[in-house]
N, C-alpha and C positions, 0 to 999 in steps of 0.2 A: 302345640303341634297341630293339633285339632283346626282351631283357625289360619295355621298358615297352609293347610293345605285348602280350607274352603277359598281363602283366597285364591291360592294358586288355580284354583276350577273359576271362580269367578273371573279371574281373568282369561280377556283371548286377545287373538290378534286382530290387525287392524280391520273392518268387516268394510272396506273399501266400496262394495254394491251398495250397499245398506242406504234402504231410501228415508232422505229425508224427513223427520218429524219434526216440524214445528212446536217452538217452548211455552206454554202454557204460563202467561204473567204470576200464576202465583208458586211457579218452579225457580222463578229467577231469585227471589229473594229467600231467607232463612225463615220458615213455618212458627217454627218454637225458640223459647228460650233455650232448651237444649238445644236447638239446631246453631241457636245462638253462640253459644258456648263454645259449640267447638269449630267453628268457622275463626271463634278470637282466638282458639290454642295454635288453629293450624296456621293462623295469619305469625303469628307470635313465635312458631315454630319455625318457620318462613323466615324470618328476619331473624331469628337466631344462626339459620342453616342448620337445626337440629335435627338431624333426620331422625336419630332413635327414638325422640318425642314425637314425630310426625308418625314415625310406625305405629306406635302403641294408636295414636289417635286412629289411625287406617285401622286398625283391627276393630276399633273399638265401631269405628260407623260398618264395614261390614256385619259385623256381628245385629247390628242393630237395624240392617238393611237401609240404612240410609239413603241410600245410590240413586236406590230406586223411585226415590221419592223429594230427592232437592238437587238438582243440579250447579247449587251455588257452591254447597257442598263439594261436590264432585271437582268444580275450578276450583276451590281452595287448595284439594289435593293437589291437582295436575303446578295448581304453582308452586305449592311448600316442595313437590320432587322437582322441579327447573330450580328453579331458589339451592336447593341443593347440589345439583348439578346430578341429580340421578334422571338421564332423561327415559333407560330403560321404564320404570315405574311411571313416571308420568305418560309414559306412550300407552300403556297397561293400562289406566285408570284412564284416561282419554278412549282407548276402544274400549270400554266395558259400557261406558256411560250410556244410558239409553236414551236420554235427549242432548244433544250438545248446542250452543249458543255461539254467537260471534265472539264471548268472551272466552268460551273452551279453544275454538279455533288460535285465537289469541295470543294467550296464552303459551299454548304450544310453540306456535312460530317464534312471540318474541323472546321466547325461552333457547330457541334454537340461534338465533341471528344473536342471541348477546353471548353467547356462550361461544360461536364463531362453528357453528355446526350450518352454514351458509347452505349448503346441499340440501340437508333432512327439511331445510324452513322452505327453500322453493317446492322439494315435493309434497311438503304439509300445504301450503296453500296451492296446490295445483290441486289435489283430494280436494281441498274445501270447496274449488271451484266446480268441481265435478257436483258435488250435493246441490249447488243450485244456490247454496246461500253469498250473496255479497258481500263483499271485504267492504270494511272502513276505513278510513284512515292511519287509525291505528296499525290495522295488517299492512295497507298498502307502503308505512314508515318501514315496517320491519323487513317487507322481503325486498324495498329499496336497497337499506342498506347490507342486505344477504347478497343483492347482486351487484354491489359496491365493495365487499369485500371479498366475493369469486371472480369480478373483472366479467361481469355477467352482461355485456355493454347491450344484447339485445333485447334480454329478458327485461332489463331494466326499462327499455325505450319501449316493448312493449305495457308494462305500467305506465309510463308516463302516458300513453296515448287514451289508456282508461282514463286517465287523472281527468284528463285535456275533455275528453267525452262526456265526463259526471260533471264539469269545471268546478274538481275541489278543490283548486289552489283558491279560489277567490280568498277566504279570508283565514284560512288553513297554513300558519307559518312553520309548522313542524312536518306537512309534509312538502311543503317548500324547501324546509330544509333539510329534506332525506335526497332530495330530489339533486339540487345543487350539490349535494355529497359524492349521490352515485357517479353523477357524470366527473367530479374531479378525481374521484378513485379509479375510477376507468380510464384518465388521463384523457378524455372528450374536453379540455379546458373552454375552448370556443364554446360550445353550449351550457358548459357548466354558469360561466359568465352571462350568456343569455338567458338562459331559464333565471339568473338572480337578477339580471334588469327587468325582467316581464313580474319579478314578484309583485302582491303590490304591500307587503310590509316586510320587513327584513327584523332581527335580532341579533344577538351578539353570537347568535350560533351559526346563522347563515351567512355570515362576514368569517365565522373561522372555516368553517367548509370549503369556503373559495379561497383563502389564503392559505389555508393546509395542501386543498391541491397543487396550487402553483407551489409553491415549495416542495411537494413530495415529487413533482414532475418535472424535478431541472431548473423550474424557472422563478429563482428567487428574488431578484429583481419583480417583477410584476406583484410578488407576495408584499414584499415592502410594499410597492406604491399603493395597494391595494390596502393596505395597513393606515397609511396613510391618508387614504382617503376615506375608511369608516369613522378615524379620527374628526377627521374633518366636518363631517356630514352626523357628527356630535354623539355617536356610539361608542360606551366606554369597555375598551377592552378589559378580558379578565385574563384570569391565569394559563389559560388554555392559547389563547391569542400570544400571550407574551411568549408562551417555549415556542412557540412557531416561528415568532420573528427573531426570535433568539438566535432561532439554527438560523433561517436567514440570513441574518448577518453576520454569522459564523462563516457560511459559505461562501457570503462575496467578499469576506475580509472586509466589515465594516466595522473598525472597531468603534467609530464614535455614536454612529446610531446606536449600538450595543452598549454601548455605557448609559445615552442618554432614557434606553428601556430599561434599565436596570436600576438609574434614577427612580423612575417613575415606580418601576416596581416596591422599592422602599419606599418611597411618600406615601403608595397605598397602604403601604404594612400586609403584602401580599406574599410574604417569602413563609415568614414565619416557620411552621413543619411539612410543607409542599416539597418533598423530597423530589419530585420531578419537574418544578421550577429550577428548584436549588442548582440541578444537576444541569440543566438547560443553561443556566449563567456558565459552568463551570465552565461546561463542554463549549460553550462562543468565545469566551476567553481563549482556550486552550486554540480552537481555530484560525483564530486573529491572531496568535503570537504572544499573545499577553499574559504570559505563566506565571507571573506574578501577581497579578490580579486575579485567574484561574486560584492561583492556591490560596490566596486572600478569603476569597468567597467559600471558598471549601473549611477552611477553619473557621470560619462565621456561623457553617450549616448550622441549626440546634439540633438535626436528625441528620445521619447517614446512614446508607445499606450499600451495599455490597454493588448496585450502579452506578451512584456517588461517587465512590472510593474507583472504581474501574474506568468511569471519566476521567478522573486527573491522571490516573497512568496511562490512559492512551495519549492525553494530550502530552504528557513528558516526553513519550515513546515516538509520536508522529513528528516529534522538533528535532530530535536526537538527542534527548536529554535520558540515555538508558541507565547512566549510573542513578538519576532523581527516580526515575521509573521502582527501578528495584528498591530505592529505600522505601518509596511510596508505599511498595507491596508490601515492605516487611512491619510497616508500622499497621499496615491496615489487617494483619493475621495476628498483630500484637494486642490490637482495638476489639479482636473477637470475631473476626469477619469472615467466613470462608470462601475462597474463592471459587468462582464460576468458572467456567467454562469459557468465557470471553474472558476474563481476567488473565489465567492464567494464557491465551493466545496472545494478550500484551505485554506481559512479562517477558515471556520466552521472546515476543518481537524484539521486546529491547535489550537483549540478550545479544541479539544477531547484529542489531546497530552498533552495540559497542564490542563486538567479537569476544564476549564472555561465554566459552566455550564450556568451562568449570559450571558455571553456574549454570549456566542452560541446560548439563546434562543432569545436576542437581534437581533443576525443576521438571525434568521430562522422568525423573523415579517419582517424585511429587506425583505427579502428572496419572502414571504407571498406576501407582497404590491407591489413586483413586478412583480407578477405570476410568477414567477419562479420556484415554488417549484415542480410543475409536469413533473420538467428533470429531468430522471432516473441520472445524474450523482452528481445531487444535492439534491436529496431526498434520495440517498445513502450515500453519505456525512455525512447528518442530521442524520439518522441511527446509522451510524459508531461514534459520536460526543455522544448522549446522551447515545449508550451502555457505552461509555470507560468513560462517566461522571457515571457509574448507573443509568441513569436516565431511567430504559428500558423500563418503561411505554409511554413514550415520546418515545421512540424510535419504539415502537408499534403501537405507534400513527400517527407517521409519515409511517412507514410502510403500514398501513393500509389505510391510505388514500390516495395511490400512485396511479394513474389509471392502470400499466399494471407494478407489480415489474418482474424485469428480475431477474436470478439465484443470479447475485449479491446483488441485495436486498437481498432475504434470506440471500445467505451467510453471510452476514454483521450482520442483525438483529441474525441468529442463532451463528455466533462466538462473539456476543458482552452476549449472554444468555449464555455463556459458558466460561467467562473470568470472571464475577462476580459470575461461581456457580450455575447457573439457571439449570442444567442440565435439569430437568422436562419439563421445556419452551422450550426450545433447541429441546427434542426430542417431541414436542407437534407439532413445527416448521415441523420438518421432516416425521410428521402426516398428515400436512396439504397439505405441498408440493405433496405428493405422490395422496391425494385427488382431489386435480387440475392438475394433471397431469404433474406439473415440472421437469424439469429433472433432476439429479443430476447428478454435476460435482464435480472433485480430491477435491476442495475444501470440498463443501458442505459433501461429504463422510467421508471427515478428521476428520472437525468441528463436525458430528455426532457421532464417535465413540469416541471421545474427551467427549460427554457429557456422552456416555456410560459408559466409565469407571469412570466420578465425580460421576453418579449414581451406579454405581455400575451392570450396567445391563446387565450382562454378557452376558444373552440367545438373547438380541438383538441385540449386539455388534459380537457374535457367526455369528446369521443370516446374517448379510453384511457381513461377511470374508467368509462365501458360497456363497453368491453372487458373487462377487467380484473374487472366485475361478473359480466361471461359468466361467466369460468372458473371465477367462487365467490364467494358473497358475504362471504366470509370474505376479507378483505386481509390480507396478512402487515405487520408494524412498521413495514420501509424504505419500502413502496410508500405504505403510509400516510401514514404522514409526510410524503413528497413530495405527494399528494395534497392535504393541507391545508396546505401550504406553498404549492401552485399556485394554488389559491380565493385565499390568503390576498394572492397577489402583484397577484391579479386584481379585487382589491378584494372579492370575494364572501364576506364574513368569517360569513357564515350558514351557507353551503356547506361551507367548513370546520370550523366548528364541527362541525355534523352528521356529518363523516366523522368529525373527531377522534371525538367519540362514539361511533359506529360500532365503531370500533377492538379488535379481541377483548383487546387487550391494546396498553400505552403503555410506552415508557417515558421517560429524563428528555426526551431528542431531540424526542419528541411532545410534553410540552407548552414545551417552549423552543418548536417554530415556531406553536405556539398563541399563546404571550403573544407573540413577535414580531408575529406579526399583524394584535392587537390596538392594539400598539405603532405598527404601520407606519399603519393605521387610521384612527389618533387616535382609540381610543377607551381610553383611558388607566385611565378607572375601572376597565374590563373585566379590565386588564393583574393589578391587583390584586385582582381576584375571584379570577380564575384561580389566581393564585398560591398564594392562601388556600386554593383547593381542590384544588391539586396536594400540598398538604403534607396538606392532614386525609385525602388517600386513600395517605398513609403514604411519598412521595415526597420524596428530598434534594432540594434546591435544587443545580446546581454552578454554576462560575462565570458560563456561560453566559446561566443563569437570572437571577442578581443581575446581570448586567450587562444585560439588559435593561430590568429594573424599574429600577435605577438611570437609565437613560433616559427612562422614562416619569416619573419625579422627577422630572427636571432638566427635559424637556418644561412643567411644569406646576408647577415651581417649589415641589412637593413635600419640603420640606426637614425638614420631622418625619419622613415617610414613609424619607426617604432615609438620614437619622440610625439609623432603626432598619434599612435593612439592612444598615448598617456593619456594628451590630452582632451581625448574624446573620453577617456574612462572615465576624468573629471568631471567633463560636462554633463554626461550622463548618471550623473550621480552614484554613480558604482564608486565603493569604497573600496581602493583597494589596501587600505590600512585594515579593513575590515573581510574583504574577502582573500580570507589566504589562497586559493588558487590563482587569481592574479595578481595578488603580492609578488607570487613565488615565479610567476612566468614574467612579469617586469622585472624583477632583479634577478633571474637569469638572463634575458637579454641583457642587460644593460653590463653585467659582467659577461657576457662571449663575445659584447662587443668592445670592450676594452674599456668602459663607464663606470669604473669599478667606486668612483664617489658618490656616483649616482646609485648605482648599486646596495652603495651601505647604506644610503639614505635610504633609499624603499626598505631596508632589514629594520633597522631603524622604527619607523613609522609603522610598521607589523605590530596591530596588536597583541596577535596569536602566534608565536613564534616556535616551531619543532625544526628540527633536523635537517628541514629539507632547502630552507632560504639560505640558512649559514652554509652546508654543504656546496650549493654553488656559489655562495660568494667567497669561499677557500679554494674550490675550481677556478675560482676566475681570476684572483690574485695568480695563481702557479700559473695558467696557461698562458698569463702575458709577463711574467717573467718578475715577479713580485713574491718568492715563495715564503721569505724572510714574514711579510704578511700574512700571509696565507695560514704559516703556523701559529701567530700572534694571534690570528683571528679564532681560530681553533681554542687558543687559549681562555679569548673573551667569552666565546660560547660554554667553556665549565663555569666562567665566572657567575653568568647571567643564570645558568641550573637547566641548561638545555642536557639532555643526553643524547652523547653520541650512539650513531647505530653502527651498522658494515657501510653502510655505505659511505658515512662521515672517515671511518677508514682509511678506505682504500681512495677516497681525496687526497687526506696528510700521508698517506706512503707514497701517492704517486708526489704529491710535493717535495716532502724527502729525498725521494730520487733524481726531481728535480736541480735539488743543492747540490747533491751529494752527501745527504745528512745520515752517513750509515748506521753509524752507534744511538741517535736519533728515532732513526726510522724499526731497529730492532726493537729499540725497546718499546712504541708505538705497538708493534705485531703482537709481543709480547703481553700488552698493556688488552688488548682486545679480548681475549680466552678467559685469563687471568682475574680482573678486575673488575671487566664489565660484564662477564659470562656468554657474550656473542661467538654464534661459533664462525671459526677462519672458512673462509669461502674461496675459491679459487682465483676468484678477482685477489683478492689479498692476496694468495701466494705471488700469484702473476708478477704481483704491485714491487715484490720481495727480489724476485728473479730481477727486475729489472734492475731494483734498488744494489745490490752486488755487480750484476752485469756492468751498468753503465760506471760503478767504483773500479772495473775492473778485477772485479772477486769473481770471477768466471767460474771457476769449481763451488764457492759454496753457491754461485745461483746454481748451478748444477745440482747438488744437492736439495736445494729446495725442491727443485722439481721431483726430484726423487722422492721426498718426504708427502708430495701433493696426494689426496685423497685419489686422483686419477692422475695418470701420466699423457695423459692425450689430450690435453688442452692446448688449442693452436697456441692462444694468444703468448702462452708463455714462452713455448718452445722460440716463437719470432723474437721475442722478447731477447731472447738468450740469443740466435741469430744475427740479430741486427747489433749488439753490444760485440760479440765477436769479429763482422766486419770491421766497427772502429780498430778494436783492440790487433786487429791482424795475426787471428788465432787459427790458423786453418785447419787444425783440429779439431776444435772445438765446433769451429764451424759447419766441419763434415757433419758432424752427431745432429746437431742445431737443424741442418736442411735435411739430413734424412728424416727425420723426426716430421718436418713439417709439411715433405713433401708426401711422408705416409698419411698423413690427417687432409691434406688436401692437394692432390698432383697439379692443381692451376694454379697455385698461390706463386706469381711474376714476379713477386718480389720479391721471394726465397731464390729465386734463378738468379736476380739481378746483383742477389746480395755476390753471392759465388762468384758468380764473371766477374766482377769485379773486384772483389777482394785478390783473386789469382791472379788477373791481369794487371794487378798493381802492384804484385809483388815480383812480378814475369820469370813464374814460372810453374805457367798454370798445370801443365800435366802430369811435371813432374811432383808436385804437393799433391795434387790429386791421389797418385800412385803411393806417396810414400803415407800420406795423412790415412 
């Protein structure tokens, strides 16, 4: 107790005035064999990071006054407590010292800049600059890189100008290569480059400094050529060099460079236990597409940890591989591993891809039990997971109970109210926001006028495009786009036009929501203008595009039109054997427009075959008078192991109705609740009404309707209406038009049906009176 309190008196704070004393040459070295002694424990202690042994030795040189009489001593201290990471104690023992050296100052700084305490290292060498003593190289490395990793662009350019003034780059490669660092952490690329051509010797460090910047700054391209060219100019990369170009080619989707460095990396026998190599292969795999390879390399690792193991689930997770995701996770909690905080935000991501509602809320108690749930990058997660399940109330909930959501919360919570529809929610979001003072970013701007035009709300959606004009009349891409997607929602397809034009620049995104538009419009000719001059101003088509135009086809029974964009899909290497969105928009055109051979061939030639190709090619047989088909076809789809949904359905009942297939079509209804556990929908009842109607079983469609979850469904009521006209029921007819003219008083063809049903039987007043 005794000595911890002499200590505690011997130490004070930092004596900042305190003038300079120069070190006396026989302070700098160790005096005695004792002085010896314990300079090798503290060094030893040091490299253990023992700090208990490092205290006992501090009592022991107090006690013995050491302090005051070696300053070599003194730095040993100041580093066994940086080496520990106690920088309190080292600040202590740094102001107590009565002579301090360029190596005390040292020391301290580069204790601070490696520990990432960037701040405390530029105000320690601002102090040292104060005493009058000059920094070395050494210093001038460490508070480079303090002002490389605070983005400290001036502080740094003023060291460099020291540098430039002492000229210690001449043969000085380490602080060349502090130098080269800071400017690429600063994202200054242009000088960063310049300062590495003026060096005049370079190393394998000063080649990853410029390659890591260009990669961390967007510009992966230049990182390869750059890669390339140390190659060249005969400097052999190391391990540090390879994750870099790893992600590189991760991010331009190069998978064959990335193989060819993953070569190279085994020739050198460089993987071995570099768990952040390892992970680096993984994660380029998983970027490039190649999850095969990705999980090759990952069962090769001979070490993983818990990064490892979280790589390959984002890469399952980022392809839509959420069922591979989740088993990933559960082998990896089986392997011993617990999950992080990023782990578990990829899980739950792939929760929300494959709308695994169950499990998602399984991982958010997970989640719950381990305090986890108040990081912002896992309470966005959860967010992003129950909007894409609908679950938004849950996802409200988690929102809400976030201690401090950032702009991504919202964005999350108002783009998941705006993918199922919520427009109301969405702009309730952007109510609130503006209340607490959030700010809005490209996102959240997009996301709002996105709900503007599902609502319809032109005069607010107006208001942000004057704002937005305020800050410049120059719109960037995203906002753009969203802008003529909102006119375009709001029916104002002039307004959009005019911004699309606007636009400093397009690209394919802007004009897909252009021809959509036009498509959503009906103005169909338009659809094909546009097209014609998205190509002559040098623009690909992708699937997106031809799956639009394919709709304005099929809209308008454009089948020359649609012919030739088959064959532009072909040309363009778009597979649509492969891409089921334009599988499924080719073989519904080709069935609305009476192609129904063609039709079965693109069903056909679908790799990936659900519910939704067969369901219009059983649409397309019944609408051109083929129903006998239509049911067949139905058949073939139990055979092949598709299941049917509602909507496969209410196809075969309207088919059914088509025939006249009553006992048929009952037992189809029947077959829905019963067998496949789907519940009946109103569309289905509808399908039912008609199916008796047009048999002439007027009372049980009546009945149906009676039994319907709601009685005020037009569709049905017409239904039951127009089947009465044939049947020349004016009874029934009466009930049928009151019914439909209560649900809607403009419906002309409920009038038309009546006038004429009466006037065909002449005698219309009097049926009227007596019905």
């Amino acid at each position: 107790m005794e000595l911890a309190i002499k200590r505690s008196l011997a130490l004070s704070r930092f004596p900042g005035k305190r003038p300079w004393v120069s070190v006396a040459s026989d302070d700098i070295f160790p005096r005695s064999d004792e002085d010896v002694a314990i300079v090798a424990r503290l060094r030893a202690f040091a490299e253990q990071k023992n700090l208990s042994g490092g205290l006992e030795v501090h009592d022991e040189v107090i006690r013995k006054g050491l302090l005051r009489k070696n300053i070599y001593i003194g730095n040993s201290l100041i580093n066994l407590y940086v080496k520990c990471g106690d920088f309190t104690r080292a600040k202590q023992v740094f102001d107590t010292l009565p002579r301090r050296d360029i190596v005390s100052w040292n020391t301290l700084v580069t204790g601070y800049t490696q520990n990432w305490h960037g701040q405390e290292a530029l105000n320690c060498f601002e102090a040292m600059q104060a005493t009058g003593l000059s920094p070395d190289s050494v210093t001038l490395a460490s508070v480079l890189k303090a002002c490389g990793n605070l983005g400290e662009l001036e502080k740094g350019k003023d060291v460099h100008s020291f540098i430039s003034a002492k000229r210690l780059l001449k043969e000085d490669v380490v602080l060349g290569n502090a130098l080269v660092d800071m400017y690429a952490k600063c994202g200054e690329l242009d000088m960063a480059q310049k300062v590495f051509d003026e060096l005049p010797c370079w190393d394998v460090l000063t080649w990853n400094a410029l390659i890591g910047g260009y990669c961390q700054h967007g510009q992966a391209r230049s990182a390869l050529g750059c890669y390339f060219d140390m190659k060249q100019k005969g400097y052999c990369p190391d391990s540090v060099t390879f994750t870099i170009i790893l992600n590189a080619c991760g991010i331009l989707g190069q998978a064959e460079n990335g193989k060819e460095v993953h070569a190279e990396i085994v020739q050198r026998k460089l993987l071995g236990s570099n768990i952040i190599l390892g992970s680096a292969l993984v994660t380029m795999y998983a970027n490039v597409g190649d999850l095969i390879h990705a999980q090759q390399v990952f069962d090769e690792l001979p070490v993983r940890n818990v990064i490892s193991w979280t790589t390959l689930i984002s890469g399952y997770c980022d392809h839509g591989y959420g069922e591979k995701a989740l088993m990933c996770f559960e082998q990896m909690k089986h392997a011993g591993f617990s999950p992080d905080v990023v782990t578990f935000s990829c899980v739950v991501t792939a929760c929300g891809v494959i709308k695994a509602l169950d499990k998602g809320k399984e991982l958010h108690s997970e989640i719950a039990r381990k305090g986890l749930v108040c990081a912002a990058v896992v309470g966005n997660a959860l967010i992003d997971m129950y909007a894409k399940c609908n679950a938004v109330a849950f996802a409200w909930e988690v929102f809400d109970n976030l201690e401090s959501p950032d702009v991504v919360s919202w964005n999350t919570l108002i783009s998941g109210y705006c993918q199922y529809e919520h427009g109301m929610k969405a702009l309730s979001c952007c109510k609130r926001m503006t209340c607490e003072a959030m700010a809005y970013n490209a996102i959240t701007t997009s996301c709002i006028l996105r709900a503007c035009g599902m609502m319809g709300a032109l005069d607010f959606g107006t208001q942000i495009h004057a704002r937005l004009f305020v800050k410049g009349p120059q719109i960037d891409v995203v906002l753009g786009n969203a802008l003529v997607d909102m006119y375009s929602k709001c029916g104002q397809i002039i307004k959009a036009h005019e911004v699309f034009d606007s636009l400093a620049s397009r690209d394919v995104v802007s004009w897909n929501i252009m021809l959509s538009g036009y498509y959503e419009n009906e103005l169909t000719e338009e659809v094909f203008h546009c097209l014609r001059r998205m190509k002559s101003e040098g623009f690909c088509p992708d699937d997106s595009t031809f799956s639009c135009v394919l709709k304005a086809c099929n809209s308008i029974g454009a089948i020359g039109k649609g012919r030739e964009m088959h064959s532009e899909i072909v040309k363009s290497g778009l597979s649509s054997r492969e891409n089921t969105m334009l599988g499924n928009d080719l073989l519904n055109m080709y069935a609305k427009c009476g192609m129904l051979g063609k039709a079965q061939q693109v069903l056909d030639e679908l790799c990936m075959q659900d519910d939704i190709p067969w369901n219009s090619l059983i649409s397309g047989f019944c609408e051109h008078g083929y129903s006998d088909q239509g049911l067949q076809c139905y058949e073939r789809m139990m055979q092949v192991g598709v299941c049917p949904t509602a909507a496969t359905f209410a196809c075969i009942l309207r088919t059914c109705a088509g025939i006249g297939a009553t006992t048929k079509g009952q037992m189809y209804f029947e077959t829905i609740n019963l067998r496949y556990g789907l519940l009946l929908n109103l569309e289905h009842y509808t399908c039912m009404v008609d199916l008796f109607a047009r048999a002439g079983y007027l009372n049980e469609a009546l009945r149906v309707i009676e039994k319907m979850p709601s009685h005020d469904y037009l569709p049905a009521w017409c239904a039951l209406l127009s089947a009465c006209w044939k049947c020349e029921n004016p009874k029934m007819a009466k009930l049928a038009f009151e019914n439909v003219v209560r649900l809607d008083r403009r419906a002309a063809v409920a009038y038309a049906f009546m006038i004429d049903l009466f006037v065909s039987q002449k005698r219309m007043g009097e049926t009227w009176i007596s019905a």
